[in-house]
N, C-alpha and C positions, 0 to 999 in steps of 0.2 A: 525724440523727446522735445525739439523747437516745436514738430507741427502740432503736438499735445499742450503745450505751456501756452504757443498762442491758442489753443483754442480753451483752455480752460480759464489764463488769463481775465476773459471782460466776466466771465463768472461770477470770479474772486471780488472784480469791481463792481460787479452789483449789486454782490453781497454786501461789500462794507463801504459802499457811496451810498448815501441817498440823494445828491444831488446828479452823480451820474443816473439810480433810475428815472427819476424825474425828470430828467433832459433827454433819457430813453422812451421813455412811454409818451412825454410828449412828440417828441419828433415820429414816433412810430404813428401815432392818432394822427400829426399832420400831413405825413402822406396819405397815411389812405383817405385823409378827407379832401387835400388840395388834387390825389389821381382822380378818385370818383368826382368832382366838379370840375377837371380839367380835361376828365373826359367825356364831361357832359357838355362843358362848352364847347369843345372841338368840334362833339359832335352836331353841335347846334349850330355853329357857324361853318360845318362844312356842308351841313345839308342845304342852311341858309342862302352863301353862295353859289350851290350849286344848281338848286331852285331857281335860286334870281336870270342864273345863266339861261337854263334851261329857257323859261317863260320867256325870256330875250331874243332867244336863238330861234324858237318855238314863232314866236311875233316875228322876226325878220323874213323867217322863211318864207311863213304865210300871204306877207306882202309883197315878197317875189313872186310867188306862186298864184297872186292873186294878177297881179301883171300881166307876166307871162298864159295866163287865163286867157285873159282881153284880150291880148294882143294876138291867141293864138285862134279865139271866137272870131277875131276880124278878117280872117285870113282870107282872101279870097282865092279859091282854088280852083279857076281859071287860069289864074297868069303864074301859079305856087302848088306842089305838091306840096300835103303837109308834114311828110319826112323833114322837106328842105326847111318850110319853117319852122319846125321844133329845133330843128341841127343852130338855127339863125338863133333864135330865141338861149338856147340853151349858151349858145358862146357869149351871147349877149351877157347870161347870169354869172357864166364865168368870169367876166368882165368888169362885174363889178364889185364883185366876190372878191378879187385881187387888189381891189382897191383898197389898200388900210389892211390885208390880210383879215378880211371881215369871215369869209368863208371858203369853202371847198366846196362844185356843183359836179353833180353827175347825175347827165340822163341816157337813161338808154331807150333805144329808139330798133324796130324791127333789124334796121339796115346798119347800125352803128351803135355805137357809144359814144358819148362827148364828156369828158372831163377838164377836170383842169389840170393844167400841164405843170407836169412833176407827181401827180397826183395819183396814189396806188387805189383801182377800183375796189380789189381785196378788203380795205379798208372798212368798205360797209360789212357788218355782221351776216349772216345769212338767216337768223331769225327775222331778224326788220326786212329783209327781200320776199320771205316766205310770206309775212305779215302781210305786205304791199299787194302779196297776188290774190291772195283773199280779203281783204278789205281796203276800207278808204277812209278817206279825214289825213289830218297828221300826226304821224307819231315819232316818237321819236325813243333813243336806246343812247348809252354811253359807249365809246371802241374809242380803240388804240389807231389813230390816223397814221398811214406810213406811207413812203415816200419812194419814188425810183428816180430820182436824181441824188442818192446820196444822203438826204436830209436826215437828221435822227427825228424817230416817232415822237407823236405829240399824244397826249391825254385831249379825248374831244368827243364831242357829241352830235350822232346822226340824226337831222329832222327828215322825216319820209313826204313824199307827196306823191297827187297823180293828176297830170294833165291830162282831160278830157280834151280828141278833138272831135270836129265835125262827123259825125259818123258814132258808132258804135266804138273805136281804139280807143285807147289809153296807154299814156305812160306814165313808167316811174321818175320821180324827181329823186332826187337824193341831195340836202347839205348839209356838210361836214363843218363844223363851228371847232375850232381851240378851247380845249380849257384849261392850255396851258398857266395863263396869266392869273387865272382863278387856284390851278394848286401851287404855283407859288405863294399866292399869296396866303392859303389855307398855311404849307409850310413855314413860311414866316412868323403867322400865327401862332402854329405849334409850337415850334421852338421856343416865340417869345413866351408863352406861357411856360412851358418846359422850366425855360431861363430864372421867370419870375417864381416861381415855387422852389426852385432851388436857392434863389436868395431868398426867402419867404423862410424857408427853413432855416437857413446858416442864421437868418437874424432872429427867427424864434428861439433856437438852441441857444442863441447868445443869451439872449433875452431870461428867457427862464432860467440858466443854468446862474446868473445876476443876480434876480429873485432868489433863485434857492439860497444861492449863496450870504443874500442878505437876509434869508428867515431863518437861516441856522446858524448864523454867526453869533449871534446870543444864545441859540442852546449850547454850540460849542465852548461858547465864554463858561457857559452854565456844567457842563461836563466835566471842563479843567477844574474848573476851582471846587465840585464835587469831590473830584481824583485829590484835590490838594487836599481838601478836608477829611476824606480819608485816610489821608497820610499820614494824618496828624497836625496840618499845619491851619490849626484853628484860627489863628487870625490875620489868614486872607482874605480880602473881599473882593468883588466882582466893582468894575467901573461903571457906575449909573450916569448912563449916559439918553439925553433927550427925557420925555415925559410919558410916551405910549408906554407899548406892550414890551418892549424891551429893558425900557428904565426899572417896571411893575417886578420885571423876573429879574431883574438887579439887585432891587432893594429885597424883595423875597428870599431873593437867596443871603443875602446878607442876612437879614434876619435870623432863618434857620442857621447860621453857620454863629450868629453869637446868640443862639437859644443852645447849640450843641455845646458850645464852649464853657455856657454856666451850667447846664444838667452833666456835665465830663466830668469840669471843676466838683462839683459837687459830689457826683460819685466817686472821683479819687479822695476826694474827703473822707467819706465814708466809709473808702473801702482801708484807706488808712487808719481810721479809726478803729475799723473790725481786728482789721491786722494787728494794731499796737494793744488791742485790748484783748486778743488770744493768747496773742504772746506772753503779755504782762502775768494774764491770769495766771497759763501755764507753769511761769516762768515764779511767780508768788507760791503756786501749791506744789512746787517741788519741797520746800521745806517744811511745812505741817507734812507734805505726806512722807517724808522721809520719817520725822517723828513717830506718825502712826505705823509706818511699816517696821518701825523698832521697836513699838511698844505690840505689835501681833505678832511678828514673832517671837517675842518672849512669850505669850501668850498661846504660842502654837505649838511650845516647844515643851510647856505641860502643860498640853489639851488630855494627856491620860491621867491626868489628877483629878479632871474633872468630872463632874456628869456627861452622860451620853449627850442630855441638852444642849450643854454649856462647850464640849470636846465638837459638836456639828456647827456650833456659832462658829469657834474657833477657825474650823477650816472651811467654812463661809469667808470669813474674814479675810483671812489671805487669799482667799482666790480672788473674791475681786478687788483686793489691794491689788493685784496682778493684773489685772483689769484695767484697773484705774490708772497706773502707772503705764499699760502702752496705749492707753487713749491720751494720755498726757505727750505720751511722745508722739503719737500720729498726727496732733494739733498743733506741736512744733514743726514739726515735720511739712503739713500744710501750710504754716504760717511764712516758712520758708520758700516754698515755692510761690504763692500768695507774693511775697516780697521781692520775688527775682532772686533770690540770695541762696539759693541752691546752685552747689558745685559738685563737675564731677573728679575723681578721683580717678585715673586712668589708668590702665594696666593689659598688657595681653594677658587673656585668659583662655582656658579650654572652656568651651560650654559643655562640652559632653562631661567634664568631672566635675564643672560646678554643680551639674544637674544632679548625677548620681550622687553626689555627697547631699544635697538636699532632699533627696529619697530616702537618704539614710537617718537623714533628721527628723522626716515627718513617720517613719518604718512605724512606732509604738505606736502610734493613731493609727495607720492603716489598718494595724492586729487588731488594734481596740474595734474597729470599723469592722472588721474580715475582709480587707479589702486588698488587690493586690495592683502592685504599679509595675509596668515596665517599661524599657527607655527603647526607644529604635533610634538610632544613632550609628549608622553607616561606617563614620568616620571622624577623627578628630575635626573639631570646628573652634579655631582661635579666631579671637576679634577682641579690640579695644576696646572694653566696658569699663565702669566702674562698680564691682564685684559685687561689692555689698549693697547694693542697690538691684544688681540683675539678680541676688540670690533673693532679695526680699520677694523682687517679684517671681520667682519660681516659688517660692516657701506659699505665698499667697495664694497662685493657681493650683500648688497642689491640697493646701488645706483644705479651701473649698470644692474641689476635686472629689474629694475623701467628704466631705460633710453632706456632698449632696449626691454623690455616686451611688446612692441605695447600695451599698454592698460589691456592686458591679466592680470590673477590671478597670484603672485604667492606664493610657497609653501618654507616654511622653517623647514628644518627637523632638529631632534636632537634627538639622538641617543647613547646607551653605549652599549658594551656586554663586561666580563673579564676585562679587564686593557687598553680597548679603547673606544675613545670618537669620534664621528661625528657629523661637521654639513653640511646638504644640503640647497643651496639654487637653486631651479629650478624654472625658468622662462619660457613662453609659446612664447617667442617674434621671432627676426629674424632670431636665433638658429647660429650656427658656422660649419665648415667646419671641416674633421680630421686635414689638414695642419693650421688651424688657432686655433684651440684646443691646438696645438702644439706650436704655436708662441704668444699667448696671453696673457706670462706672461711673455714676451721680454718687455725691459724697452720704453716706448715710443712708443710703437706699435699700430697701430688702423687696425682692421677689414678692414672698408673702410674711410677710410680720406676723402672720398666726400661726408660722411654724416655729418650733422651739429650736434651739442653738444649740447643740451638743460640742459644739469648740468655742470658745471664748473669741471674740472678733469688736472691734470699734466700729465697723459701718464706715471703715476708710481707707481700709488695705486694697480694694481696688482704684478707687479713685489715685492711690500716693502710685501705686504701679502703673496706672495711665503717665501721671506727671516724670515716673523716674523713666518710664520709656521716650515719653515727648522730651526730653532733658537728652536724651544721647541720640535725638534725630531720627528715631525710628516712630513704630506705633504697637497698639497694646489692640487685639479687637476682637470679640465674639462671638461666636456663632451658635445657635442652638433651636431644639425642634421638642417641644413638649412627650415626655414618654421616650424619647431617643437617647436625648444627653442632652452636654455640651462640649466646645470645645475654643479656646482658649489663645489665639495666636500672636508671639510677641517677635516682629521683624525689626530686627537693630544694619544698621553700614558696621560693615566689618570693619573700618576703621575710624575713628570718631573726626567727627567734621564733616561727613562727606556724605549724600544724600541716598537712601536706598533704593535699589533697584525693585522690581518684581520680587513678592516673596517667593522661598524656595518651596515650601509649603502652601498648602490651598486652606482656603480659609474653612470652605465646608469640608466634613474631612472625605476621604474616599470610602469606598467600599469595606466592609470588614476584612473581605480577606485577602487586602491590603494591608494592613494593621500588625504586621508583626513585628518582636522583638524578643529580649530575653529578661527574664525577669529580677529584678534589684531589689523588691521587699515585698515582704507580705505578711 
């Protein structure tokens, strides 16, 4: 689990850094630009030096070899075999080879070899030997010089030659130059470059990560005091500080945050104004209608004295007195929630009998519909509600249940698992659309408005069963599929105050025959 955490770790951070990636991505861009330049200088100063050597080595040699030329043309081989003078000549080059450890000479000669002492003949390659026996001029190859007195090997470079003498022979020359003192000092180079891009970096990362830190220290200003504004806490302001770009987002957000504070003001103005003038109204036609609903049913009470005309006014009348009186209460009802001023009334209850006593309530409309409801309910389900509130909302899904069910069955589920509670109600009727799924607990809202109403309804028994479910912490939500149904799911916390779990229920419903239960009215 540690080697997992570090490695998901710098992830997490640069997901929610931006100035870690920005001190990432740059550092990541400056290696590969200071390696690729730092391995183009190396390489341009090792071939540079070792050029220089070479051409060095290349020149010294030639000027021995140009000596020993002469001196070996003057030989008079009378008084000198020329063995003996190449043997003289070659100790000679050794000689001064030593001097200053300029070089390493080896000639080989029919009768002998002459080198320099300590000096492994091994040392020369055996391509630059094989070279030497087929051609001439000087050439020259890099080798590893090594040593039989003990010495550790050197990095060096063989210049080749051939002494012509008197006659048709020839020999090979051989000098061996150091380059030791040249890849020190190439090393030296390396490093210090190495060196210098390593603090190159530390001080770039500093550098940028400074930067970032001062180009975000104003949107961060800018984020808090958004978060505060959010909050609620409309009149905080940002500190404008200096004259730029940061002062500019200073006073801007000040701005917006006392433009919020008078379009807020304003709207709770108004929304106080709606609220006191619902109420008021409400709260005014309770008494005319109470008047008129005593003067209809006197009137309704000898509707057979009258004409058929006069007896269909009559029970006009009172129906949508009935009407009118639970729009009057659904608008107090909204005006209350509207105001925060909804309480709930707490109590354990069984949902599996509130539910079936609300089957029992709406049973006359189902017959009237042909319509038949059953409950599937497992098991008792107690949870802290307030009753009359979860029955209104059960009374509601089942009447429109029944209004829009075509005739069809349907099913009412109830459900608990851990510390939540569900109930379904799923209908087979003219189903719902995803945008009207969405809008159907908008206050006064109808599907289609061209279809007629055969139950009496305000256009706010969903929206007040949204509010009385949002009121006990749970949620009210619907699902449906045009020509299918719908179906209807209200998840409450089994005991009030405390947040809901997972419903126990699935919001689309299962398969049909899934769907069992036993039947309660019809």
């Amino acid at each position: 689990m540690s080697g997992r955490w570090a490695w998901f770790a710098p992830l997490k951070l640069w997901a929610r850094s931006l100035p870690f990636r920005v001190v990432v991505i740059t550092i990541a861009a400056s290696i590969a630009i200071l390696t690729a330049t730092g391995l183009f200088l190396l390489d341009q100063s090792t071939k540079g030096i070792l050029a220089g050597k070479t051409q060095a080595s290349v020149a010294e040699a030639s000027a021995v070899v140009q000596v020993m030329q002469r001196d070996l043309n003057a030989t008079d081989l009378r008084t000198t075999s020329v063995n003996e003078r190449i043997t003289r000549l070659a100790r000679e080059a050794t000689n001064r080879g030593q001097v200053g450890d300029q070089y390493f000479v080896v000639v080989e000669t029919p009768l002998s070899l002459v080198a320099t002492s300590g000096l492994d003949p091994a040392s020369i390659p055996d391509r630059i030997r094989t070279a030497m026996a087929t051609g001439d001029g000087l050439l020259s190859t890099p080798t590893l010089i090594t040593f039989t007195d003990g010495r550790e090997p050197e990095p060096g470079l063989v210049v080749a030659a051939r002494l012509r003498a008197p006659g048709s022979s020839s020999y090979p020359v051989f000098f061996l130059f150091s380059t030791l003192q040249e890849r020190q000092t190439l090393a030296a180079v390396q490093q210090a470059t190495w060196a210098t891009g390593a603090l190159l970096l530390v001080g770039l990362a500093l550098t940028v990560y400074l930067i970032s830190m001062l180009v975000l220290r104003p949107v961060r200003a800018a984020r808090l005091a958004a978060e505060r504004l959010a909050a609620g806490h409309l009149e905080d302001r940002m500190a404008v500080i200096g004259t730029e770009d940061q002062a500019a987002l200073a006073r801007s957000m000040n701005h917006m945050a006392s433009e919020l504070d008078k379009k807020i003001t304003q709207l709770e103005n108004l929304s106080a104004v709606q609220q006191r003038f619902v109420s008021d109204v409400s709260h005014e036609l309770r008494t005319p209608l109470t008047t008129v609903r005593m003067a209809a049913e006197v009137i309704h009470a000898k509707k057979d004295q009258f004409d058929p005309p006069t007896a269909r006014s009559a029970e006009l009348l009172s129906a949508q007195l009935d009407r009118f009186e639970d729009l009057l209460t659904d608008l107090l009802e909204i005006s209350r929630f509207d105001a925060g001023a909804a309480e709930l009334t707490l109590d354990f209850t069984d949902l599996v009998t509130l539910v079936a006593e609300e089957i029992d309530a709406v049973a006359p409309l189902a017959v009237e519909f042909g319509t038949t409801i059953t409950i599937d309910a497992p098991e008792a389900v107690v949870a802290e509600v307030d009753s009359r509130r979860i029955r209104r909302i059960v009374r509601n899904l089942l009447t429109n249940a029944i209004e829009h069910g075509e005739h069809r069955p349907i099913q009412v589920h109830v459900r608990s698992e851990g510390e939540t509670v569900a109930i379904a109600v799923r209908d087979h009727g003219v189903g719902l659309t995803a945008a009207e799924a969405r809008q159907v607990f908008d206050r006064f809202w109808r599907a289609d408005p061209a279809r007629g109403r055969r139950v009496g309804g305000t256009g706010l028994g969903l929206s007040i069963s949204s509010e009385d479910a949002r009121l006990h912490g749970g949620s009210l939500e619907a699902w449906g599929k045009p020509g299918v149904g719908a179906q209807f799911r209200l998840t409450l916390p089994r005991r009030a105050g405390r947040a809901p779990g997972p419903s126990p229920w699935p919001l689309v419903p299962p398969p049909e025959n899934q769907e069992v239960g036993h039947a309660v009215a019809s």
